[in-house]
C-alpha positions as protocol buffer text, in pm:
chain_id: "A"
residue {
  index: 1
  type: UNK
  ca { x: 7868 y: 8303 z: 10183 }
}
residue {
  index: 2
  type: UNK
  ca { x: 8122 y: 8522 z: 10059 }
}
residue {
  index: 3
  type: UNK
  ca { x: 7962 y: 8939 z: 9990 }
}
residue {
  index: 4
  type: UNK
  ca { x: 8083 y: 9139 z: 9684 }
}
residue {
  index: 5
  type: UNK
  ca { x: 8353 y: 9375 z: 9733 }
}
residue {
  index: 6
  type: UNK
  ca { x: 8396 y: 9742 z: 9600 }
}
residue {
  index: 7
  type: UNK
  ca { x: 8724 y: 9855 z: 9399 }
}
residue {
  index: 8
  type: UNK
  ca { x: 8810 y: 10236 z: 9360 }
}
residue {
  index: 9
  type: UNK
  ca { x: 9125 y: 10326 z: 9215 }
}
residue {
  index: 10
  type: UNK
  ca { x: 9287 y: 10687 z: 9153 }
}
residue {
  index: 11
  type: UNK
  ca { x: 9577 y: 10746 z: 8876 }
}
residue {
  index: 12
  type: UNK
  ca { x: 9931 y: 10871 z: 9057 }
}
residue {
  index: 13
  type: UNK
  ca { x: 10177 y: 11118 z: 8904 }
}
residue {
  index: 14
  type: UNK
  ca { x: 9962 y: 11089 z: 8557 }
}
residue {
  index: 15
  type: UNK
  ca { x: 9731 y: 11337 z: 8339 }
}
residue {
  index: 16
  type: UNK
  ca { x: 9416 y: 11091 z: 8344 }
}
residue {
  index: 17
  type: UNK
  ca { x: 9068 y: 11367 z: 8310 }
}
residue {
  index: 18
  type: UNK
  ca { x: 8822 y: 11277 z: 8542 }
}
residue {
  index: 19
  type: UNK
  ca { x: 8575 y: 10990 z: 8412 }
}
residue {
  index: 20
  type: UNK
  ca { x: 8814 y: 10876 z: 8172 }
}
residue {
  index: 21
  type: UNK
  ca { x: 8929 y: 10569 z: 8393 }
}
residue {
  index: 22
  type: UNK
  ca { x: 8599 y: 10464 z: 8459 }
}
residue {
  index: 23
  type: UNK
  ca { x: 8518 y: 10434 z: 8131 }
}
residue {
  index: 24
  type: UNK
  ca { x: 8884 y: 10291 z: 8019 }
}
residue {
  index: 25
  type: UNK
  ca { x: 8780 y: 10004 z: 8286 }
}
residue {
  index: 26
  type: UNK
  ca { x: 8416 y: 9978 z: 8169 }
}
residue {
  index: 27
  type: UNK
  ca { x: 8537 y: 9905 z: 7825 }
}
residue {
  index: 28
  type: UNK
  ca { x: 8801 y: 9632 z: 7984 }
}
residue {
  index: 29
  type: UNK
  ca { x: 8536 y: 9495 z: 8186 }
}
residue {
  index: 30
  type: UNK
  ca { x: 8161 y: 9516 z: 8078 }
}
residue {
  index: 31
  type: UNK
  ca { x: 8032 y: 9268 z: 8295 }
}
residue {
  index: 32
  type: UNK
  ca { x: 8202 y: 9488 z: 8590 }
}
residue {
  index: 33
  type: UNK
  ca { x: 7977 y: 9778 z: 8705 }
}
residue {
  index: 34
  type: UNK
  ca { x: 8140 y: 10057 z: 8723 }
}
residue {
  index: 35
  type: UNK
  ca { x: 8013 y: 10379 z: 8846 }
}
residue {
  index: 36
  type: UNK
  ca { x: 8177 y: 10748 z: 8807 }
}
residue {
  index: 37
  type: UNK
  ca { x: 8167 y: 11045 z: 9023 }
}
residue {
  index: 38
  type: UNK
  ca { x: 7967 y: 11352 z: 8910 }
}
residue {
  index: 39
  type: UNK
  ca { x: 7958 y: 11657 z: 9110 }
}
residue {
  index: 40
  type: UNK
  ca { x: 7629 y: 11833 z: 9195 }
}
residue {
  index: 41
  type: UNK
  ca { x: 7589 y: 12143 z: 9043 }
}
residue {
  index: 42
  type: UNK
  ca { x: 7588 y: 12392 z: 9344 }
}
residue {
  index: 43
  type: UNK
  ca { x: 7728 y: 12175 z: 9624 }
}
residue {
  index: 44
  type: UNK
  ca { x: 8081 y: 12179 z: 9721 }
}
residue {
  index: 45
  type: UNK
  ca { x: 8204 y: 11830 z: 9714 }
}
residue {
  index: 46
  type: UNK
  ca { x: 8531 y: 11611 z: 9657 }
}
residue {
  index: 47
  type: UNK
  ca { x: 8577 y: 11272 z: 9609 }
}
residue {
  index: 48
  type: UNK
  ca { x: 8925 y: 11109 z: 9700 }
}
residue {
  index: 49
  type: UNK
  ca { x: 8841 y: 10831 z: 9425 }
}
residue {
  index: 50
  type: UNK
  ca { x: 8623 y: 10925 z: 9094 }
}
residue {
  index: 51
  type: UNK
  ca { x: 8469 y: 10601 z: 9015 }
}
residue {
  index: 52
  type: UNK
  ca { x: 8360 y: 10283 z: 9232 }
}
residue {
  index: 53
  type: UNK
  ca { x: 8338 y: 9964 z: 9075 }
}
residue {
  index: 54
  type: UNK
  ca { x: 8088 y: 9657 z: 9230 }
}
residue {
  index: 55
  type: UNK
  ca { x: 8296 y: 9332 z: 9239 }
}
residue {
  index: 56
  type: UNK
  ca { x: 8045 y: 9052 z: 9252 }
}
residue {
  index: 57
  type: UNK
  ca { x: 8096 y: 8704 z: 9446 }
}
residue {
  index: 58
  type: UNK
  ca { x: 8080 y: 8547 z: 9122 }
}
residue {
  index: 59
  type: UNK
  ca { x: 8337 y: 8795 z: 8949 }
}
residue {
  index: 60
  type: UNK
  ca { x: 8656 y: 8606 z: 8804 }
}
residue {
  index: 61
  type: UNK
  ca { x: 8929 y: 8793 z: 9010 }
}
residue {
  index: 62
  type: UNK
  ca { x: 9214 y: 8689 z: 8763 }
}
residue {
  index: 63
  type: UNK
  ca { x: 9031 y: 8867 z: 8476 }
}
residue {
  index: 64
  type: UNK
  ca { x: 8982 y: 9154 z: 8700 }
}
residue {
  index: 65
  type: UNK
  ca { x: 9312 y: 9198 z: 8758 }
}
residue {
  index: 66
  type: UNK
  ca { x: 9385 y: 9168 z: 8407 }
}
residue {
  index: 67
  type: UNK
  ca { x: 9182 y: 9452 z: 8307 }
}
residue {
  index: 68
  type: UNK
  ca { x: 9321 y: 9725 z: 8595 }
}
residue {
  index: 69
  type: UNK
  ca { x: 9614 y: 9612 z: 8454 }
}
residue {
  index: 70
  type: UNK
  ca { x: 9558 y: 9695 z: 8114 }
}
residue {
  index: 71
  type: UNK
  ca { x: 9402 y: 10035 z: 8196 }
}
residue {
  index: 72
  type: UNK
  ca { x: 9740 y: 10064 z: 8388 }
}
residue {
  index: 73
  type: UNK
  ca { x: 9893 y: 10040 z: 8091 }
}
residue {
  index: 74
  type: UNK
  ca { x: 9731 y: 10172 z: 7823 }
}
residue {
  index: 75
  type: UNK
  ca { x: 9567 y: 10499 z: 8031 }
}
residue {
  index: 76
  type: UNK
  ca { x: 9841 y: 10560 z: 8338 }
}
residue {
  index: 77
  type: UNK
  ca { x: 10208 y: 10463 z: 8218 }
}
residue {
  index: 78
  type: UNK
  ca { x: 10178 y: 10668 z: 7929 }
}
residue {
  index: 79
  type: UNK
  ca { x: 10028 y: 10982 z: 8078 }
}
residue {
  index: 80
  type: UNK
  ca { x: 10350 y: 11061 z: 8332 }
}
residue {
  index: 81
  type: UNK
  ca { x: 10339 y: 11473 z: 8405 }
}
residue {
  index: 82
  type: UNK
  ca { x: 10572 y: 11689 z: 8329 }
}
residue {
  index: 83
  type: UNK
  ca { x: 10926 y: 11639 z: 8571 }
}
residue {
  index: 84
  type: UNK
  ca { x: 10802 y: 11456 z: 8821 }
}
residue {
  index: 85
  type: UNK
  ca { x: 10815 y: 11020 z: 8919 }
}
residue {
  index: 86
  type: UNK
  ca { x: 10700 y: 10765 z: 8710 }
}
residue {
  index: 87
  type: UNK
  ca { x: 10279 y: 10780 z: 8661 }
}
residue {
  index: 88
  type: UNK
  ca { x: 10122 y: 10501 z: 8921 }
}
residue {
  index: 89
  type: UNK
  ca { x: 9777 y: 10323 z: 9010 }
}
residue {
  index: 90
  type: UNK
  ca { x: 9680 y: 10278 z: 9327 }
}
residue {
  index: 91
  type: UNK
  ca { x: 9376 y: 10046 z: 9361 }
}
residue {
  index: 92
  type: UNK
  ca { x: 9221 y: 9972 z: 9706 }
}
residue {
  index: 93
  type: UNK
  ca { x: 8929 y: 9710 z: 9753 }
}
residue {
  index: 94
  type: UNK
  ca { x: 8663 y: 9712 z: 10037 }
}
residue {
  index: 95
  type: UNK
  ca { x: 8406 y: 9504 z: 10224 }
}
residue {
  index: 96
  type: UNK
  ca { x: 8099 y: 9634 z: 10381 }
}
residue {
  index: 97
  type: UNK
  ca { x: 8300 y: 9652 z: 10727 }
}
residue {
  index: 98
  type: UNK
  ca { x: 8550 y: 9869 z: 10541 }
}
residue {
  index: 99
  type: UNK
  ca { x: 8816 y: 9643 z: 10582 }
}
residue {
  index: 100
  type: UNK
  ca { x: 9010 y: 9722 z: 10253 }
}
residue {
  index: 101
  type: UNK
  ca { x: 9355 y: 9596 z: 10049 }
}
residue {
  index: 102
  type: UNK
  ca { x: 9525 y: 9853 z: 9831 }
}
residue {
  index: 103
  type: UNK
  ca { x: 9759 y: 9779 z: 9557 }
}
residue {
  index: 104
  type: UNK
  ca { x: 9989 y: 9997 z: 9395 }
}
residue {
  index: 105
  type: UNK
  ca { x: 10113 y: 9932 z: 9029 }
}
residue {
  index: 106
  type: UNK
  ca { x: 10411 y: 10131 z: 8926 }
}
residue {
  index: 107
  type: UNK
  ca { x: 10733 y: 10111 z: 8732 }
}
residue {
  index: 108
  type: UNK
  ca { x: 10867 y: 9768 z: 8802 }
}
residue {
  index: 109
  type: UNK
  ca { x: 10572 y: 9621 z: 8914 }
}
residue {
  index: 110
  type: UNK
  ca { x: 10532 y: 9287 z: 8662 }
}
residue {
  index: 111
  type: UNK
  ca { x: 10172 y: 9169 z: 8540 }
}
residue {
  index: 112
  type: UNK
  ca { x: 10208 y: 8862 z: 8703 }
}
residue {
  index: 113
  type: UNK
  ca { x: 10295 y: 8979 z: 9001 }
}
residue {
  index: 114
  type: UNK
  ca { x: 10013 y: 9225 z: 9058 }
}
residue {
  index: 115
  type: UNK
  ca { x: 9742 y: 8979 z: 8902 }
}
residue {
  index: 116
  type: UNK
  ca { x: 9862 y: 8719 z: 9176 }
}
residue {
  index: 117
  type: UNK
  ca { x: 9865 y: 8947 z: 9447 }
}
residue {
  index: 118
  type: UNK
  ca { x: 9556 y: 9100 z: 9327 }
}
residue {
  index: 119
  type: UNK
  ca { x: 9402 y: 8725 z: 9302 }
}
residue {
  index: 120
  type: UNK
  ca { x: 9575 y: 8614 z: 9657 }
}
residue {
  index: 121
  type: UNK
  ca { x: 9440 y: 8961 z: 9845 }
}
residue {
  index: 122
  type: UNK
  ca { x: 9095 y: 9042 z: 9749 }
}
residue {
  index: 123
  type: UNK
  ca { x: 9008 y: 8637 z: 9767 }
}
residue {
  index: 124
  type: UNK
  ca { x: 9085 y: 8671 z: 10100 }
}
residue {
  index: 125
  type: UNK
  ca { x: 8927 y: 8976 z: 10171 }
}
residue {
  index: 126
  type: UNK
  ca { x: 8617 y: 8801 z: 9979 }
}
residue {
  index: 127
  type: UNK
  ca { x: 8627 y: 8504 z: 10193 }
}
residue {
  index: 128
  type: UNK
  ca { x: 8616 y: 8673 z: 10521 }
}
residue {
  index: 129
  type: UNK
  ca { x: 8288 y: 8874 z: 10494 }
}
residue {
  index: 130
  type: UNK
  ca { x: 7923 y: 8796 z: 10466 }
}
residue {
  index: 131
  type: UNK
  ca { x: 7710 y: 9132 z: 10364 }
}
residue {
  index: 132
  type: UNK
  ca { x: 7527 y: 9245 z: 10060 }
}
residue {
  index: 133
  type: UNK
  ca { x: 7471 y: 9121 z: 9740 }
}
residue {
  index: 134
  type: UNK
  ca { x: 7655 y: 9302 z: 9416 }
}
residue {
  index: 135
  type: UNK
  ca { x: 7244 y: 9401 z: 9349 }
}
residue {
  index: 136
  type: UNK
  ca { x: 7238 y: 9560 z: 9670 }
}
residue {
  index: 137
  type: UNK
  ca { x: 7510 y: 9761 z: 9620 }
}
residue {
  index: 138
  type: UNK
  ca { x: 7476 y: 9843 z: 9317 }
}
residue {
  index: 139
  type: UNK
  ca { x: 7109 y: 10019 z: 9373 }
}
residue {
  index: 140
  type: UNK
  ca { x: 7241 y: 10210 z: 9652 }
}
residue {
  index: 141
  type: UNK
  ca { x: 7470 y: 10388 z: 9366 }
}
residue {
  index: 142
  type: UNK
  ca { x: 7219 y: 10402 z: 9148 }
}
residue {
  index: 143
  type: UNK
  ca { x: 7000 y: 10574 z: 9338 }
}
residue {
  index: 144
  type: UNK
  ca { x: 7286 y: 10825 z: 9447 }
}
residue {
  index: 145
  type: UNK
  ca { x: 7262 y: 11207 z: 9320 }
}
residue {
  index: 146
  type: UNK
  ca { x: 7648 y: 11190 z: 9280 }
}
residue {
  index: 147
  type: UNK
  ca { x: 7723 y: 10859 z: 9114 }
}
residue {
  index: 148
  type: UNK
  ca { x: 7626 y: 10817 z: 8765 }
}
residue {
  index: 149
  type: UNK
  ca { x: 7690 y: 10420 z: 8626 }
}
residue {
  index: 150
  type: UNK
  ca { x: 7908 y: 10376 z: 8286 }
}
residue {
  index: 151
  type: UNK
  ca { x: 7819 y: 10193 z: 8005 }
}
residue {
  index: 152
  type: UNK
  ca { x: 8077 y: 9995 z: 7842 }
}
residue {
  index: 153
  type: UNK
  ca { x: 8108 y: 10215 z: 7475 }
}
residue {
  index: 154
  type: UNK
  ca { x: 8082 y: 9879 z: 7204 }
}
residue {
  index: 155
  type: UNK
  ca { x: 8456 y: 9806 z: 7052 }
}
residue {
  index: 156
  type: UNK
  ca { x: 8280 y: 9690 z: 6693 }
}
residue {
  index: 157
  type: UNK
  ca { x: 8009 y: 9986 z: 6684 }
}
């Protein structure tokens, strides 16, 4: 049986705060658990990614891809800094050996084509591991000092 996956994702070339992607995709996504980083006060720590997300076996990967999409374009494209390249996303999925997939959406990168890649890549990925359950995963970041989890914010409240 297939195991659930983890996505992190990191903005390229674009003025994105930290947190504000993991809640952009927690509002795309609520039934996606999404967790963001949070520094401990009086450690020295980075984080190469600032939010994970859970991917569960059950998880509908074309709706998944849908939604990095539109945080793509609603959060990243529009957020390009100052003289530099066009703003990216770069989105890499893992299994519990660590075998990962990373994607890259930039300028001239379609929404079909990323959604099928995305679709084509991480069922793959999905179909070649047995490991943990999304509930297993998930309580290892809950219980973690420097992950906190994000609540999808209500669109009608």
């Amino acid at each position: 049986m297939p195991a659930a996956l983890t996505i992190v994702g990191t903005p390229i070339r674009a003025d994105v705060k930290l947190n504000e992607l993991p809640r952009a995709l927690a509002e795309e996504t609520p039934h996606l658990v999404v967790f963001k980083w949070q520094p401990i006060p009086g450690r020295i720590m980075g984080a190469a990614f600032d939010w994970v997300a859970v991917l569960d076996i059950t998880a509908d990967l074309l709706t998944i891809g849908a939604a990095l999409w539109a945080v793509y374009e609603k959060l990243i494209k529009r957020r390009k800094k100052p003289g530099g390249q066009p703003p990216g996303f770069l989105i890499q999925v893992e299994n519990e050996k660590q075998t990962f997939v990373q994607l890259v959406i930039q300028e001239g990168t379609t929404k079909e084509a990323f959604t099928e890649e995305f679709t084509r890549t991480v069922s793959a990925l999905r179909a070649s591991e047995t490991g943990q359950s999304a509930k297993a995963i998930i309580e290892i970041y809950e219980r973690s000092e420097c992950h906190r989890r994000v609540s999808p914010v209500r669109k009608d409240a």
